[in-house]
N, CA, C and O atoms as a MOPAC input file, in Angstrom:
PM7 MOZYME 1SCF
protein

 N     -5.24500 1   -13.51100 1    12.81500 1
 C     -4.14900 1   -12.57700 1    12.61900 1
 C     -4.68000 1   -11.26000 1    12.06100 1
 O     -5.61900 1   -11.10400 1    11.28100 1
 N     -3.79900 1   -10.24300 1    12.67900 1
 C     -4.47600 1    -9.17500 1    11.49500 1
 C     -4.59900 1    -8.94900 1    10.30000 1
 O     -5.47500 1    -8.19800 1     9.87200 1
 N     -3.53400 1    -9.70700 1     9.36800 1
 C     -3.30100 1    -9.69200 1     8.29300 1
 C     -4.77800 1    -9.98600 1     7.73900 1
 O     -5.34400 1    -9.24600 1     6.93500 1
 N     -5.39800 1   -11.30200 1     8.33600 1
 C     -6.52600 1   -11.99900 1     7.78300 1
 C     -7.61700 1   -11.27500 1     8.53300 1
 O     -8.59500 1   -11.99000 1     8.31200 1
 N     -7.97600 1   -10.39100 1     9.20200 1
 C     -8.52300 1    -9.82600 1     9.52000 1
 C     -8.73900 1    -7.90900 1     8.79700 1
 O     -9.55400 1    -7.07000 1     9.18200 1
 N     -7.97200 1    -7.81000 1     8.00000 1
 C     -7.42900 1    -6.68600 1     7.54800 1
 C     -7.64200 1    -6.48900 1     6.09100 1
 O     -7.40900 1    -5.52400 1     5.36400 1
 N     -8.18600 1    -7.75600 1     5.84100 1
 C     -7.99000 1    -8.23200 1     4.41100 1
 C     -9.08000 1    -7.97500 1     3.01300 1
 O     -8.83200 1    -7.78500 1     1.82300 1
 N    -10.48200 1    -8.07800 1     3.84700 1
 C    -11.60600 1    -7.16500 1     3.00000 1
 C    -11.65000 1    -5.70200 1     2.98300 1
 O    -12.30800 1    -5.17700 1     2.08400 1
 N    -11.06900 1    -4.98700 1     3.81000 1
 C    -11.10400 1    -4.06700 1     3.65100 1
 C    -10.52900 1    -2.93500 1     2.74400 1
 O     -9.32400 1    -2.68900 1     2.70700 1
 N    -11.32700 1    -2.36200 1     2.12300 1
 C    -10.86900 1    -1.40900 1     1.11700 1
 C     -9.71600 1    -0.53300 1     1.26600 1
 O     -8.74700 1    -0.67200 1     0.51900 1
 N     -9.75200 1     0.54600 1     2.36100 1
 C     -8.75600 1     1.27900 1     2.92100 1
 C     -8.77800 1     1.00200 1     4.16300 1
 O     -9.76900 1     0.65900 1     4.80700 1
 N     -7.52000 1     1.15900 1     4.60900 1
 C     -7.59400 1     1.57400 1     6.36500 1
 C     -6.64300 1     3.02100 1     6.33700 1
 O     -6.04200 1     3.60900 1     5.43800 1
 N     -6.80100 1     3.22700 1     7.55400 1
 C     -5.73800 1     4.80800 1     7.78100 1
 C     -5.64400 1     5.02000 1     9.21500 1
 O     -6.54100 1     5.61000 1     9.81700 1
 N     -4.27500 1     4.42900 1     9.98200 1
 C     -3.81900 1     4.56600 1    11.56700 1
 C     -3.21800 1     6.27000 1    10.94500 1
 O     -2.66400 1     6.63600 1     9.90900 1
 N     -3.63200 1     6.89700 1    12.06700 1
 C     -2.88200 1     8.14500 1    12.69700 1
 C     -2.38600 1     8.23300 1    14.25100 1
 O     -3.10900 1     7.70700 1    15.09700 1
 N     -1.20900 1     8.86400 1    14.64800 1
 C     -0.90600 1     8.86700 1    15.94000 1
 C     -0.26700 1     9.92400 1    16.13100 1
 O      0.21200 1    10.43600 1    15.11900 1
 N     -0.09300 1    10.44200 1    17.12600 1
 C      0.06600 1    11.76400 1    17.67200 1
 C      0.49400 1    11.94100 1    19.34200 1
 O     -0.11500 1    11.26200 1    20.16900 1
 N      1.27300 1    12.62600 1    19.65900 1
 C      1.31800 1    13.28100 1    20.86300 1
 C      1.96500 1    12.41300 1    21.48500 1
 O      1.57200 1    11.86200 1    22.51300 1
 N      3.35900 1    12.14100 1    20.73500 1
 C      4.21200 1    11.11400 1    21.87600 1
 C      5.15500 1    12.03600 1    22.76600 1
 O      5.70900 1    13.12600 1    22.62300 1
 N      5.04000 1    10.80600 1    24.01500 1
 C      5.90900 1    10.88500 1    24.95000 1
 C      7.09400 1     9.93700 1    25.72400 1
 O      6.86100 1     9.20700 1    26.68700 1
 N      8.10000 1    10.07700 1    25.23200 1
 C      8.76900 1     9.42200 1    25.07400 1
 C      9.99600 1     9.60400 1    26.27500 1
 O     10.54000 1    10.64300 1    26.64900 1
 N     10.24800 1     7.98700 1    26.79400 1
 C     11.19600 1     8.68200 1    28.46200 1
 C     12.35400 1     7.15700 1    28.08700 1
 O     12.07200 1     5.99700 1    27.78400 1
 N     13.85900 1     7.94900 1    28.31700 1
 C     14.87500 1     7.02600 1    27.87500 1
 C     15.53900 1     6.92800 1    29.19900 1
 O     15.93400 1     7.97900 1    29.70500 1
 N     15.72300 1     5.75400 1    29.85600 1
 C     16.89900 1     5.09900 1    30.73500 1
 C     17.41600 1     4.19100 1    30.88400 1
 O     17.07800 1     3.17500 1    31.49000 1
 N     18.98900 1     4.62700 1    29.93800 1
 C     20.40500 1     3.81400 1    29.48200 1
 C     19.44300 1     3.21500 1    28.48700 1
 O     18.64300 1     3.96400 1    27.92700 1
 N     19.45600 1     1.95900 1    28.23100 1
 C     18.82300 1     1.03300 1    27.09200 1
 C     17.67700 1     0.59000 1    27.85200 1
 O     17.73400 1    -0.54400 1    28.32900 1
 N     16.60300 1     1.32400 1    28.05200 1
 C     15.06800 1     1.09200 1    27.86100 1
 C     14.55000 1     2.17100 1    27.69800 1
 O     14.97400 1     3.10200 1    28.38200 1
 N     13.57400 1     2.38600 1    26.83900 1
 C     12.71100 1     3.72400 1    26.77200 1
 C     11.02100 1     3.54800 1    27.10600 1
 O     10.72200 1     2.42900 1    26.68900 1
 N      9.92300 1     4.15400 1    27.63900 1
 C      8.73600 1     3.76400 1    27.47800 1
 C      8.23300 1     4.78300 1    26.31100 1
 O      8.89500 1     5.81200 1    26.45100 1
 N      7.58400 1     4.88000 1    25.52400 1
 C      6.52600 1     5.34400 1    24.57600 1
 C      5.30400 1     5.50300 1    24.83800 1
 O      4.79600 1     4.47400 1    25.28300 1
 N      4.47800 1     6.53700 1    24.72900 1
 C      3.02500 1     6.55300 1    24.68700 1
 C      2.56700 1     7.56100 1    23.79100 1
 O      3.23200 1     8.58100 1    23.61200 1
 N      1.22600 1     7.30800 1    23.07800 1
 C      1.02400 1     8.54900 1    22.33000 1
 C     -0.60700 1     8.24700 1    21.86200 1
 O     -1.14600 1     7.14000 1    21.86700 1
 N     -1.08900 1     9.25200 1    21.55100 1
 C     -2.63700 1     8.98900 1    21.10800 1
 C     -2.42400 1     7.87200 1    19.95000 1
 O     -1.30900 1     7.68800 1    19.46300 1
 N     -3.45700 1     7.21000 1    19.58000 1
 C     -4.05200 1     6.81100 1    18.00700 1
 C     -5.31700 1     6.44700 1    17.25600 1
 O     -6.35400 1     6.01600 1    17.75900 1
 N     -5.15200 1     6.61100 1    16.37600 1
 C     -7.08400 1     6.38300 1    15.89800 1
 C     -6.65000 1     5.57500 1    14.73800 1
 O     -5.53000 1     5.66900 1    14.23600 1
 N     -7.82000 1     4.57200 1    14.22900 1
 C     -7.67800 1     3.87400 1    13.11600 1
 C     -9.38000 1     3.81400 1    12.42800 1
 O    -10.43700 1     3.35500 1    12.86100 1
 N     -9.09000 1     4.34100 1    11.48900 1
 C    -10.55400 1     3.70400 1    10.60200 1
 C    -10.82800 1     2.68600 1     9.46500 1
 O    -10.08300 1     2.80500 1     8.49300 1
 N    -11.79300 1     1.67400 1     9.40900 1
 C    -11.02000 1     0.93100 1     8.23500 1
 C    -12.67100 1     1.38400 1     7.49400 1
 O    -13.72900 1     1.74300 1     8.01100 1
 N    -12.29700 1     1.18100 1     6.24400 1
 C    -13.63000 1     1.54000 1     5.02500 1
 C    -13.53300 1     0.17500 1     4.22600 1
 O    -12.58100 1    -0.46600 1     3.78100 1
 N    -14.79100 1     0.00600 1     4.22700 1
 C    -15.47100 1    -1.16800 1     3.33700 1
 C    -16.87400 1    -0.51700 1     2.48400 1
 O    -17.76200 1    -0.53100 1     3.33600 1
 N    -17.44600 1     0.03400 1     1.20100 1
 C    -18.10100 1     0.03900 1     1.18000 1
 C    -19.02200 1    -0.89900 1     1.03900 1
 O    -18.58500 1    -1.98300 1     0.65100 1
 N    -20.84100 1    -0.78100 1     1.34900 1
 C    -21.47900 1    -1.48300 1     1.24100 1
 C    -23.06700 1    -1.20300 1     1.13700 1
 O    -23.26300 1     0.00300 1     1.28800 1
 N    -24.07800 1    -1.81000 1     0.96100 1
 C    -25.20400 1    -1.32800 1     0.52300 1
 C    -25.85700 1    -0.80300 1     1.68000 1
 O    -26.86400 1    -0.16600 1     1.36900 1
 N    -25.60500 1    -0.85600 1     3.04800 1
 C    -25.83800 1    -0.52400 1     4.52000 1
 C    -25.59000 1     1.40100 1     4.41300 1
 O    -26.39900 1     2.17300 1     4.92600 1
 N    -24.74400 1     1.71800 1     3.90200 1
 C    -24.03000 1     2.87900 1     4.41300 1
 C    -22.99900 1     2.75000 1     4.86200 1
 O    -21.90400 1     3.24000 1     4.58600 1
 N    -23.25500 1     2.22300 1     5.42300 1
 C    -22.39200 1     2.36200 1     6.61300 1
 C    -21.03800 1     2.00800 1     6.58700 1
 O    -20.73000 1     0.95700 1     7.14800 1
 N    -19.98800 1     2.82000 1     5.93100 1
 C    -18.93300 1     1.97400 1     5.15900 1
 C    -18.08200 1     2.20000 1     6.25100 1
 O    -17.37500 1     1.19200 1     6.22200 1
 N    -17.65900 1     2.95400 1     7.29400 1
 C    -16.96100 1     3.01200 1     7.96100 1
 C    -16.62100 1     2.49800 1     9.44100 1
 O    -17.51700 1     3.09300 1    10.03800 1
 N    -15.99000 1     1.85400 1    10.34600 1
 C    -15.44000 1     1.81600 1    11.47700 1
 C    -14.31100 1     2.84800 1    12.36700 1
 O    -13.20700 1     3.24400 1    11.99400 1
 N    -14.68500 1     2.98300 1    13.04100 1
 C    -13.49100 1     4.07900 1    13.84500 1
 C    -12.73200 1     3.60200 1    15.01200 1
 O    -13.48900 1     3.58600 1    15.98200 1
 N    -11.80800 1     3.29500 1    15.24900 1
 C    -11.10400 1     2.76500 1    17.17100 1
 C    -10.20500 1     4.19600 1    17.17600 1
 O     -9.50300 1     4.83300 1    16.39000 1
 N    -10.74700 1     4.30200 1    18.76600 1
 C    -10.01400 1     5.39800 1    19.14300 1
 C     -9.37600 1     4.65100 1    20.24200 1
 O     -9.71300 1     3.56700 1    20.71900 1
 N     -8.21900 1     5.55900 1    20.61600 1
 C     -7.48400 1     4.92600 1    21.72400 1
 C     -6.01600 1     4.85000 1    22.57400 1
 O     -6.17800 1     5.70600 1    23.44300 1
 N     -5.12700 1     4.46400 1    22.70200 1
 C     -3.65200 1     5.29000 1    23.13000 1
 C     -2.72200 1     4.12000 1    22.90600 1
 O     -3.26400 1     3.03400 1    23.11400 1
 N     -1.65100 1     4.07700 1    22.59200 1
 C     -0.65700 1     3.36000 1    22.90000 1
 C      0.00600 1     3.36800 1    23.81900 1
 O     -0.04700 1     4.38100 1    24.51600 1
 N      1.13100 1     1.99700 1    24.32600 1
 C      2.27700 1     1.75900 1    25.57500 1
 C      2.99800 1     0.84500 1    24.38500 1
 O      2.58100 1    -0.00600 1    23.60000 1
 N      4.25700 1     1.43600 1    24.64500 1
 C      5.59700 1     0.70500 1    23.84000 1
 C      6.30000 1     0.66000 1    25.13500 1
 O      5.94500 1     1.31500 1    26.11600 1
 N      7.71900 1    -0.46000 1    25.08700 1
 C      8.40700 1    -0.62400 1    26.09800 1
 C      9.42300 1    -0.78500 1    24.54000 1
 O      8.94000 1    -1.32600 1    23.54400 1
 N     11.21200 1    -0.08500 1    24.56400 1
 C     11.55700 1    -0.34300 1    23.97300 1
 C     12.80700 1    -1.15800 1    24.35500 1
 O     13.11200 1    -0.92900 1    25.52500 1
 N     13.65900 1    -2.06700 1    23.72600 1
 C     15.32200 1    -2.03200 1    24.44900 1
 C     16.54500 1    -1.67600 1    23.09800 1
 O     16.33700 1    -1.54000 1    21.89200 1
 N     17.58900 1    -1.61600 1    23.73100 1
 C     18.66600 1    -1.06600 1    22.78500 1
 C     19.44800 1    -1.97200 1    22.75200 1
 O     19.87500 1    -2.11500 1    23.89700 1
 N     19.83900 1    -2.59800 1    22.16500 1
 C     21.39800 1    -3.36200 1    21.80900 1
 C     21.68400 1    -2.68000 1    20.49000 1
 O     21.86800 1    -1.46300 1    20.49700 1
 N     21.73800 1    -3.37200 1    19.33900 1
 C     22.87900 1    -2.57700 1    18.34700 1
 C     21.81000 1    -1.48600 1    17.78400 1
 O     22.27000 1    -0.50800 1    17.19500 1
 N     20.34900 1    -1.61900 1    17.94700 1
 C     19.48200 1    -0.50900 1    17.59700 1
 C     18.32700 1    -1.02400 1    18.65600 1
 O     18.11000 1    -2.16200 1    19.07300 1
 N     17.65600 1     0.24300 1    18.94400 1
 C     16.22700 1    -0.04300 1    19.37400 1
 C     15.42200 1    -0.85900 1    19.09500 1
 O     15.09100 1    -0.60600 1    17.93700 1
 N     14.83700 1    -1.78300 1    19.47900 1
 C     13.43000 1    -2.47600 1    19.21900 1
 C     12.11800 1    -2.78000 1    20.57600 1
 O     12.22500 1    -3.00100 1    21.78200 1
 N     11.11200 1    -2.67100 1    19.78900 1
 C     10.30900 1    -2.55500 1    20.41500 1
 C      9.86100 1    -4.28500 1    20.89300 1
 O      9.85100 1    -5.24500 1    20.12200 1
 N      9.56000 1    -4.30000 1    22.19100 1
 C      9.57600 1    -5.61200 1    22.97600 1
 C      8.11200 1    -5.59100 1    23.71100 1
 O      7.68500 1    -6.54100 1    24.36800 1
 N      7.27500 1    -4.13000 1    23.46100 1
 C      5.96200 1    -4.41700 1    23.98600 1
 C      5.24200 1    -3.26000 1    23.82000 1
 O      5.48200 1    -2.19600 1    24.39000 1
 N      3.96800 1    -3.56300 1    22.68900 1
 C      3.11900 1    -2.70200 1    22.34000 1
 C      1.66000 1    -3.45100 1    22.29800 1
 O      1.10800 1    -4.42900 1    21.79400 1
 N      1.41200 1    -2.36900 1    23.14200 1
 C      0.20600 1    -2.67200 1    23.83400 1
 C     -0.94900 1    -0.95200 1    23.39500 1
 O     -0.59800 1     0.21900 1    23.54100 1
 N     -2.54300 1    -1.58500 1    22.76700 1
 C     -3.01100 1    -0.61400 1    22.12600 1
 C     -4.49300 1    -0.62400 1    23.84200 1
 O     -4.97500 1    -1.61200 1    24.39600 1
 N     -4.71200 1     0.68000 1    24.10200 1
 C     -5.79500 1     0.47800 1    24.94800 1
 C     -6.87200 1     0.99100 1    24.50300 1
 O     -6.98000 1     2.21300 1    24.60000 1
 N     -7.76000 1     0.36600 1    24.00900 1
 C     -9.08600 1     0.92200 1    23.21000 1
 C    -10.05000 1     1.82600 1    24.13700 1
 O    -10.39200 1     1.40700 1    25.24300 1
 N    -10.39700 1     2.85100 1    23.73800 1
 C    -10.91500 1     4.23000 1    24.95300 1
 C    -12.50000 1     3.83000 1    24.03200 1
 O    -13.51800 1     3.57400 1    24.67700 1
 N    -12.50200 1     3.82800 1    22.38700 1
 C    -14.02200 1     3.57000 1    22.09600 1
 C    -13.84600 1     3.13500 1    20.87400 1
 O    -12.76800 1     3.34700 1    20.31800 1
 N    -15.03400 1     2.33800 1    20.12900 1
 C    -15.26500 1     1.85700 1    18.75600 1
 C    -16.87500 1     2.96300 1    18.65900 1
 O    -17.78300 1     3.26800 1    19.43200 1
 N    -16.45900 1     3.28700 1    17.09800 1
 C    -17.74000 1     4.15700 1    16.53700 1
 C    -17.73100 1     3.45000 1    14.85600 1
 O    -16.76100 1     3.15200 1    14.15900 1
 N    -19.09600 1     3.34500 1    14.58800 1
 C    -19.35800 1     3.01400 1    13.31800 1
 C    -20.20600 1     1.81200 1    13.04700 1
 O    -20.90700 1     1.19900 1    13.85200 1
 N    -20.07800 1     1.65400 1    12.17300 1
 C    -20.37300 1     0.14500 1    12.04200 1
 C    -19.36900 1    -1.24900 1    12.79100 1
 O    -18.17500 1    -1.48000 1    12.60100 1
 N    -20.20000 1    -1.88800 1    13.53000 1
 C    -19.09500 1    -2.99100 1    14.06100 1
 C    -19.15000 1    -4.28700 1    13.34400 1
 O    -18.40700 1    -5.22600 1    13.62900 1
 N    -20.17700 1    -4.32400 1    12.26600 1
 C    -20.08200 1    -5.41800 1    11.40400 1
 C    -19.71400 1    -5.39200 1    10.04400 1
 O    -20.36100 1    -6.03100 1     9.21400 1
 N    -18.55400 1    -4.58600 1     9.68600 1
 C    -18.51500 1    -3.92300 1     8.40500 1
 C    -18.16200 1    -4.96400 1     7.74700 1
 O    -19.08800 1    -5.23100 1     6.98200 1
 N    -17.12000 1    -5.87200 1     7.60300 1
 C    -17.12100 1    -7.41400 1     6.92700 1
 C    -18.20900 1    -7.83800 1     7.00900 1
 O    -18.48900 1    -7.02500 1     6.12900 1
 N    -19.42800 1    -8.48000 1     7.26300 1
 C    -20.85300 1    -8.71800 1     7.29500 1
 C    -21.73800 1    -7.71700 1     6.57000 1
 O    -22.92900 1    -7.98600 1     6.42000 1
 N    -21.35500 1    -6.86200 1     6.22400 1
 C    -22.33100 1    -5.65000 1     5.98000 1
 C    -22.93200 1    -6.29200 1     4.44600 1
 O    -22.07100 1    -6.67700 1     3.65500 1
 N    -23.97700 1    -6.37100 1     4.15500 1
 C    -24.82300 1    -7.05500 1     3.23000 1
 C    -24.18200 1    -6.12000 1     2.13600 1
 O    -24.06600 1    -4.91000 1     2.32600 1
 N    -23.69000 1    -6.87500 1     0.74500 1
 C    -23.33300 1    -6.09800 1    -0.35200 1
 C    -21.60400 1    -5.65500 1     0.00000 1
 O    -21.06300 1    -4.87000 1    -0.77900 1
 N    -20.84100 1    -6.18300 1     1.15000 1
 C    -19.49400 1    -5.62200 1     1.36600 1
 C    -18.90300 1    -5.54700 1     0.27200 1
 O    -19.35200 1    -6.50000 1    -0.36500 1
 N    -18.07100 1    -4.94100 1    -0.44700 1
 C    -17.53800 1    -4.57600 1    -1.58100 1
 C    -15.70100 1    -5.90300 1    -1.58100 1
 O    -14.90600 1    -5.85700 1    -2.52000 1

C-alpha cells in the first residue's frame, strides 16, 4: 500500500499543474501535469527521489462529483531509486 510504502520517509511534496478539464452532463475527464519527490536523509547523499509524470481522472456526478479513475503515467524517475535502503536512512 502506499501508506506502508510512504512511511520512512521524512518529507514528501506532490505538485500538479496545468489542468484540463472537459464536462459531459455527469462525467468529466481530468488531466494535468505532476511531480512528486520524497526525502529521506542518509549517509549516501543522496537523500532525494523525483517521479515526474501526468495524470487521467475519469469523474461521475450524483449528489457530488467523485472520482472513479485515476490513473498516474510515469514519463521518468530521477534520484536515488533505493532511498529506503540507503545505508544510514534516517
Amino acid at each position: 500500500s502506499w501508506e506502508k510504502a510512504l512511511k520512512p520517509l521524512k518529507a514528501i511534496h506532490h505538485q500538479s499543474g496545468n489542468f484540463v478539464v472537459k464536462v459531459t452532463g455527469n462525467e468529466a475527464t481530468a488531466f494535468c501535469y505532476g511531480i512528486a519527490l520524497h526525502y529521506l536523509p542518509n549517509q549516501t547523499g543522496e537523500n532525494i527521489r523525483t517521479f515526474v509524470g501526468s495524470y487521467d481522472f475519469h469523474l461521475m456526478k450524483g449528489e457530488r462529483w467523485q472520482i472513479d479513475l485515476f490513473k498516474f503515467n510515469l514519463k521518468y524517475i530521477d534520484g536515488n531509486l533505493n532511498l529506503e535502503r540507503a545505508q544510514g536512512a534516517a
